[in-house]
C-alpha positions in Angstrom: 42.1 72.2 -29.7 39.2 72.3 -32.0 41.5 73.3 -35.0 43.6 70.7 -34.5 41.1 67.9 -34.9 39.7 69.5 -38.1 43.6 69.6 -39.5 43.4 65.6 -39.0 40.3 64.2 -40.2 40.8 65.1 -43.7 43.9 63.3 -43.5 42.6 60.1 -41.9 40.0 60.5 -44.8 42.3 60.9 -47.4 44.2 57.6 -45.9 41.2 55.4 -45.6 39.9 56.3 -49.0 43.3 55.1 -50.1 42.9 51.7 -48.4 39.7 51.2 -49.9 40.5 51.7 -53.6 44.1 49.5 -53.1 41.7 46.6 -51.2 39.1 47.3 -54.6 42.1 47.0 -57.3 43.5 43.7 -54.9 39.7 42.4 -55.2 40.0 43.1 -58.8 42.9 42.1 -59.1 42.0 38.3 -57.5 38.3 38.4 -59.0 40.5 38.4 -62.4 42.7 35.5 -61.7 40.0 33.1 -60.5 37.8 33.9 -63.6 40.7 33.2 -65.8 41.6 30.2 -64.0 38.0 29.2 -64.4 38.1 29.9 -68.0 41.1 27.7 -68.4 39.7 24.9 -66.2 36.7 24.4 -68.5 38.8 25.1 -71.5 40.7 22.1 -70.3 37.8 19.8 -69.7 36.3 20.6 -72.6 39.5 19.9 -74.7 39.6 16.6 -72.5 36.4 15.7 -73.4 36.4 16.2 -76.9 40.3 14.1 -77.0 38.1 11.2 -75.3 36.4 11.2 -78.9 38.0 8.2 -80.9 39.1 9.6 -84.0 38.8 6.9 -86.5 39.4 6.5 -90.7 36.6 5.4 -92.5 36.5 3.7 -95.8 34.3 2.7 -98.3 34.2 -0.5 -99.4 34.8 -1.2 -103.1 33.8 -4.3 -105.8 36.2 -6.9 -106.0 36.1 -7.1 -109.5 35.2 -9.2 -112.0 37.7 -11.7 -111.1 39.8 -12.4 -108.3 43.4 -14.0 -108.1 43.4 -16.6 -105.9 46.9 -17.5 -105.0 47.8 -21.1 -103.4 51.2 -23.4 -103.1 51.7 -26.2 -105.5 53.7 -29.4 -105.8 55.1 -30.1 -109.2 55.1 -34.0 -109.8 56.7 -35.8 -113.4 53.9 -37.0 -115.6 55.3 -40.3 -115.4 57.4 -41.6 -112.5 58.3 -45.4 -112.1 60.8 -46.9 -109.7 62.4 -50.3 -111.0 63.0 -53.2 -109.0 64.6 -56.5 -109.8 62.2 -59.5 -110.7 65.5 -61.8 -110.0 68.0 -62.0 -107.4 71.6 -62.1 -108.2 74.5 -59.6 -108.5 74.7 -56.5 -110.2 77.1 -57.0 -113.2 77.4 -53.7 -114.4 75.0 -50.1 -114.6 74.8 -48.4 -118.0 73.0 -45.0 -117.0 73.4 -42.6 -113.9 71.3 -39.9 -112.5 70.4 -37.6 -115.0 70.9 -39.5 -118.0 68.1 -39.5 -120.9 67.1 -42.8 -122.1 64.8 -44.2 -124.7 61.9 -47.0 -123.7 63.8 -50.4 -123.8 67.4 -49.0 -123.8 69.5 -50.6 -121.4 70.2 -49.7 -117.7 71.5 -52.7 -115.6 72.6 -56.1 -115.9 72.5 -58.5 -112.8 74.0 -61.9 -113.1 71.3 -64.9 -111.7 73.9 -68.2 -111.3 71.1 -69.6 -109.4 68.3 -69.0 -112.3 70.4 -70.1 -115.1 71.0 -73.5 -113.3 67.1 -73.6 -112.3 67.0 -72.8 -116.5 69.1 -75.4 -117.3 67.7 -78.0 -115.1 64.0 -77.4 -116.9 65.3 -78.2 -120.4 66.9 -81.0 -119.0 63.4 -82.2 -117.3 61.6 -81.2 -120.6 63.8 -83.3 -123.1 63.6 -86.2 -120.6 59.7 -85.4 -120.6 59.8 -85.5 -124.2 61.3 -88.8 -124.4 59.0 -90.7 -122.3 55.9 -89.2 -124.1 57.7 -90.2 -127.3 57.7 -93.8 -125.8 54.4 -93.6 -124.4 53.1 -92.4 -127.9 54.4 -96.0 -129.6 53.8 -98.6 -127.1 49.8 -96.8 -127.1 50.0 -97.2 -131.2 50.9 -100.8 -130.8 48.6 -101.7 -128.4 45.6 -100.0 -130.0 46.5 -101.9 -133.3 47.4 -105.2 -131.0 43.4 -104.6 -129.8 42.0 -105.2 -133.2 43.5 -108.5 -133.8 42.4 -109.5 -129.9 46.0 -109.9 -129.1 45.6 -107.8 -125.8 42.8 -106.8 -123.7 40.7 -103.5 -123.9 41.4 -103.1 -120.1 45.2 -102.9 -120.7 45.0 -100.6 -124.0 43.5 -98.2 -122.3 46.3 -98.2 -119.6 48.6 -97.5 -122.6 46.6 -94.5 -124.2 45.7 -93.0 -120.3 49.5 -93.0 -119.7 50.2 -91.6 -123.0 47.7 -88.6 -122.3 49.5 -88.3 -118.3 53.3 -88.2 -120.2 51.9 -85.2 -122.8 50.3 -83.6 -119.7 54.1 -84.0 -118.2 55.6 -82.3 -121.4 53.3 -79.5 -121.4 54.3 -78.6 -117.7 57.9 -79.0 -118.2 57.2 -77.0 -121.4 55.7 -74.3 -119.3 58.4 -74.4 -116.6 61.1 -73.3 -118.9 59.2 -70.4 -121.0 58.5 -68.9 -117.2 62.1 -69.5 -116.2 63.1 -68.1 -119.5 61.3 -64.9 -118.6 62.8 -64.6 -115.3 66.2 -64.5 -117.5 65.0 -61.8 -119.4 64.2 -60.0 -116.2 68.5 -60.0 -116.0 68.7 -57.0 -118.1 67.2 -53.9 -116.8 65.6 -51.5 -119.0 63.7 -48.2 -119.6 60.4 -48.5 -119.8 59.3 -45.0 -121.2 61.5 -42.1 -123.0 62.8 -40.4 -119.8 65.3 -39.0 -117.4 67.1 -41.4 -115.1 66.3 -39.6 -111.6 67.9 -41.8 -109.1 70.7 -44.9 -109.2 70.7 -47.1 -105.4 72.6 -50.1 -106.9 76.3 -50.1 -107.4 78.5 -53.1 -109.2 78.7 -56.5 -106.8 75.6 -55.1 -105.2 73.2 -58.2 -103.8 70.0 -58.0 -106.2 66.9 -59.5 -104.0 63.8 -59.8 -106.1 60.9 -58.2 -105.2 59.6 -54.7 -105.2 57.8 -52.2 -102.9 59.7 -53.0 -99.8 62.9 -54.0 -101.6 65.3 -51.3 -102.6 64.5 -49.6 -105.9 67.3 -49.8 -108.5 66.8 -47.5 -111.1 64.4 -44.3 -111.0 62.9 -43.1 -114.7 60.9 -40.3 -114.9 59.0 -38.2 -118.0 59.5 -34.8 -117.3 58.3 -33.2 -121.0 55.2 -32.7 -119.0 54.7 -32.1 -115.2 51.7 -32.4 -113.1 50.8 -29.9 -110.3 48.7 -30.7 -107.6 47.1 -28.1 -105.4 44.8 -28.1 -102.3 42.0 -25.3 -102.7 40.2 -24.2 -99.4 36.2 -25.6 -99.3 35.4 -21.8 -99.7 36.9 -21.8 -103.0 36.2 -25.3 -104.3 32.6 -24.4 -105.9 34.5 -22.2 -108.4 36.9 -24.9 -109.8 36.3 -26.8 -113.0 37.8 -29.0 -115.0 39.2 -27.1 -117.9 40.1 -24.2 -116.3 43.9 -22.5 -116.9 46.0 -21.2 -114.7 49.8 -20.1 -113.7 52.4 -21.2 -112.5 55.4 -19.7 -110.6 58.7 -20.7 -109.1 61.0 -19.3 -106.9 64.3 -20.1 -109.3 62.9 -17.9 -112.2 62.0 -15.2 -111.0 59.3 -13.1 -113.5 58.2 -16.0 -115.7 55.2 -17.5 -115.9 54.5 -21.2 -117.0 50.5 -22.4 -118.0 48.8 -24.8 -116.5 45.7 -26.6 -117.2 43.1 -28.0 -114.5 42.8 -31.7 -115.6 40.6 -33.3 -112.7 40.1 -33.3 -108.8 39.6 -35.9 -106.3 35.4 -34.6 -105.9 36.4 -35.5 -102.2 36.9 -32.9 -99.1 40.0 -33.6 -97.1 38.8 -34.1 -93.3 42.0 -33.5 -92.2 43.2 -30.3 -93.9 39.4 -29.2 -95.4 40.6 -28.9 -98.6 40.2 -29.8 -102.2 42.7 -32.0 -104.0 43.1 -30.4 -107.7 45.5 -31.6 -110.7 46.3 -29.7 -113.4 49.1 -30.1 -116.2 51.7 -27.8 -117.3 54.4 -28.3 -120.4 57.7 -28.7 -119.5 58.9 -29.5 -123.2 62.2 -26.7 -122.4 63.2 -28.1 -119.2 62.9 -25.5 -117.1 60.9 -27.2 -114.4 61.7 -29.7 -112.4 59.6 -32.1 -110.6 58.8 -32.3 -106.7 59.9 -28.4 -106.6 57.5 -25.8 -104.5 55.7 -23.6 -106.9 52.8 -20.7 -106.2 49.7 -21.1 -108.8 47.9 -18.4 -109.3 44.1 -19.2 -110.2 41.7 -16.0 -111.8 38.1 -17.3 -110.1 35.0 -14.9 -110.7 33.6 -13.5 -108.0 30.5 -12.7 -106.5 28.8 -9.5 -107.6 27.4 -8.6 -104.1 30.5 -9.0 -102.6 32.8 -6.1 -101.4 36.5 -5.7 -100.9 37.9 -4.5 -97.4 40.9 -4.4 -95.5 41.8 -6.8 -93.1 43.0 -4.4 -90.6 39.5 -3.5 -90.5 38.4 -6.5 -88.9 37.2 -7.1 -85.5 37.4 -10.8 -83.4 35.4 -11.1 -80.8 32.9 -13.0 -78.7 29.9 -12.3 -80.9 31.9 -13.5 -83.9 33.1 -11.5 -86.9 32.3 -8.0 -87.0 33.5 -4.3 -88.3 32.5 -1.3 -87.0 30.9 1.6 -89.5 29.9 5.2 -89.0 26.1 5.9 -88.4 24.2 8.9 -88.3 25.3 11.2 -86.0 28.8 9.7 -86.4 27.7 7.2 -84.2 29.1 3.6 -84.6 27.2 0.5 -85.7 28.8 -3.0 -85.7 28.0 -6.0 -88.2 28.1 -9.2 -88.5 30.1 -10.2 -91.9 30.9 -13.6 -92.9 34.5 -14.0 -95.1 34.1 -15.4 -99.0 37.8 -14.9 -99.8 41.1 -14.3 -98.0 43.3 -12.4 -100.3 45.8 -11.5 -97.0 46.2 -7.7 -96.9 42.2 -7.6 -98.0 39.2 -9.8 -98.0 36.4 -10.2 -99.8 33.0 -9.8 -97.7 30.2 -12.1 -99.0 27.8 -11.0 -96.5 26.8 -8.3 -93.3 28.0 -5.0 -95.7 26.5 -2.2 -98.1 28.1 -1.0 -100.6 26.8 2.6 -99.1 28.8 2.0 -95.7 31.3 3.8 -94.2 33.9 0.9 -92.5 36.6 2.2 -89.9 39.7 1.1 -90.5 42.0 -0.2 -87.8 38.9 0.6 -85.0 40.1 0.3 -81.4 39.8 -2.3 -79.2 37.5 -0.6 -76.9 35.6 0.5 -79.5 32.0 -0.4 -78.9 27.8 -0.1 -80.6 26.9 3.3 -80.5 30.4 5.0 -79.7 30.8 8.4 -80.6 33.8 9.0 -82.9 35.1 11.8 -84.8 36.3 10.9 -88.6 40.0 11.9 -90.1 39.3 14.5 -91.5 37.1 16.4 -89.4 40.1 16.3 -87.3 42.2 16.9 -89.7 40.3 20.4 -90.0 39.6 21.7 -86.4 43.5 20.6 -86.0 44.2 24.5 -85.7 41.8 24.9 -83.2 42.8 21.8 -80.9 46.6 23.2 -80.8 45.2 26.6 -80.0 43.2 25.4 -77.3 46.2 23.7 -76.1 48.3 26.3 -76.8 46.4 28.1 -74.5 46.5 26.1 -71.8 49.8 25.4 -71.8 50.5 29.6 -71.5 47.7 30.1 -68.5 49.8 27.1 -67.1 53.1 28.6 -67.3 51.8 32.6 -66.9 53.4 32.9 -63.2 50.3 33.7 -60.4 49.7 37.4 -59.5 51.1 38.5 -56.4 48.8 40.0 -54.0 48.5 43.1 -52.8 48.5 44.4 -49.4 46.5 47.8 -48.3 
């Protein structure tokens, strides 16, 4: 009996010690998995963590130059523009010139026929000779009674009748007189002419048409218009308006011609601020001697203004709107953001000019995010653009511990 139970226990021992290194490589085996896990967990957050990091672009911001093009719509106008109205009524007889025709100063455009006037005309001749006559007779019966006076024939009292009603018909000849020369100039006013060298822009009567005198209110007849030299006015901001002087050339655009340039000269301005729109009315002329432009057309004039030699160019996307007003955001020290107040001197669209809250020795981020806020922690471009490789072995990595299928346990 006793040999038999020495014959087992070295079995039973050889058995157990199996079980124990199988449970050791199974501890090993699970100890290993949750430190790798482990590993990739903070390998995760950390990667988390450092994506949570903004990455921004910053720029430097650079002189605007010596000058800068400011570029503003215009309104071309003729240098002389005068609608004609009729001074008489009647009927249009006939037009000489339609739109578009070039006339001379006093060539002929219109002739209206005045029945009405001419009778009025003939009536005041009539009046005058009859006026005429009477101070004719007035004139001798005052000579004879003057002369009558010195040889006491007739009284003093009824001499000076004579002479008083004398002096009352010359009065009456005068008026009638005056009566025809201003209805003589009303017939002149029949025949319609140019009163400058010029291009006949519009035409609103037609043959037979009824002609009421007048003007303003009443229907224009003719349009005449000097186009050899156009003005163009422009509205320039308030911001701008300390830069403009008289004198001053600029050019002009239009849509039409496409890669030509007219000049233009700044004649004058109103001195006044618009209320309504803020802006500065400005006039400035342009020679038009070939034609090419044509009055009340849209046109873009481009102005070359200095600029301010503290000032510093950005770009607009680099802006930030909020409650504390305008602000952009720069890097700090420690890549740390810090965001300043700037005030706008000029609007150029894509960019604008910064007259105040900026160094030249700033760095600006460009198209910060909205939650960006003071003091942020952001990474720049191109630090990113460097650790790039690590980030996608990082990730790599976690994507493999992810998709590296779990260990399967092992039993004793």
């Amino acid at each position: 009996m006793s040999t038999e139970i020495d014959v087992r226990s070295p079995r039973r021992l050889n058995l157990k010690l199996a079980g124990l290194i199988a449970l050791l490589v199974a501890a090993g085996i699970v100890a290993s998995g949750i430190a790798s896990r482990i590993h990739t967990h903070d390998e995760v957050a950390a990667w988390t963590d450092a994506q949570a990091v903004p990455t921004v672009s910053a720029i430097a911001p650079t002189p605007p130059g010596a000058t800068q093009s400011l570029v503003l719509p215009g309104r071309l106008a003729a240098y002389i523009n005068a609608p004609i109205y009729a001074r008489v009524s009647g009927y249009l007889h006939a037009w000489y010139a339609d739109i578009g025709t070039p006339v001379k100063a006093g060539q002929l455009l219109g002739v209206i026929d005045t029945p009405d006037l001419d009778q009025q005309l003939q009536q005041a001749r009539a009046d005058l000779q009859n006026a005429i006559a009477n101070e004719k007779l007035a004139a001798s019966t005052a000579k004879r009674w003057t002369q009558m006076l010195k040889q006491d024939s007739v009284s003093e009292q009824e001499t000076d009748e004579k002479t008083s009603d004398l002096a009352a018909k010359q009065a009456t000849v005068e008026a009638q007189q005056a009566n025809v020369a201003r209805l003589e100039a009303l017939e002149s006013f029949k025949r319609i002419v140019a009163p400058f060298d010029g291009v006949v822009t519009a035409r609103d009567t037609d043959v037979g048409a009824l002609i009421d005198a007048g003007g303003g209110n009443k229907p224009q007849l003719f349009t005449v218009s000097d186009a050899r030299q156009l003005r163009v006015y422009v509205s320039v901001p308030q911001a701008e308006s300390a830069a403009i002087r008289p004198g001053m050339t600029a050019t002009l655009t239009v849509p039409e011609r496409p890669g030509i340039t007219f000049d233009a000269k700044l004649v004058d301005t109103d001195d006044a601020i618009t209320p309504s729109s803020g802006t500065l009315l400005v006039q400035l002329l342009v020679d038009n001697s070939k034609g090419l432009l044509v009055p009340g057309e849209y046109t873009q004039v481009h102005f070359s203004l200095p600029t301010n030699p503290n000032a510093l160019q950005i770009p607009a996307s680099a802006l930030i709107f909020r409650d504390h007003g305008l602000q952009v955001a720069t890097v700090g020290s420690n890549d740390h953001t810090v965001l300043k107040n700037v005030t706008i001197a000029t609007d150029l669209g894509t960019r604008v000019v910064i007259g105040s809250g900026l160094d030249s020795a700033d760095r600006v981020i460009d198209n910060p995010p909205d939650s960006l806020a003071n003091g942020d922690v952001v990474r720049l471009a191109q630090t990113q653009t460097q650790g790039q490789g690590q980030a996608d072995a990082s990730s790599g990595s976690q994507q493999d511990a992810s998709r590296a299928p779990a260990p399967e346990p092992t039993h004793g």
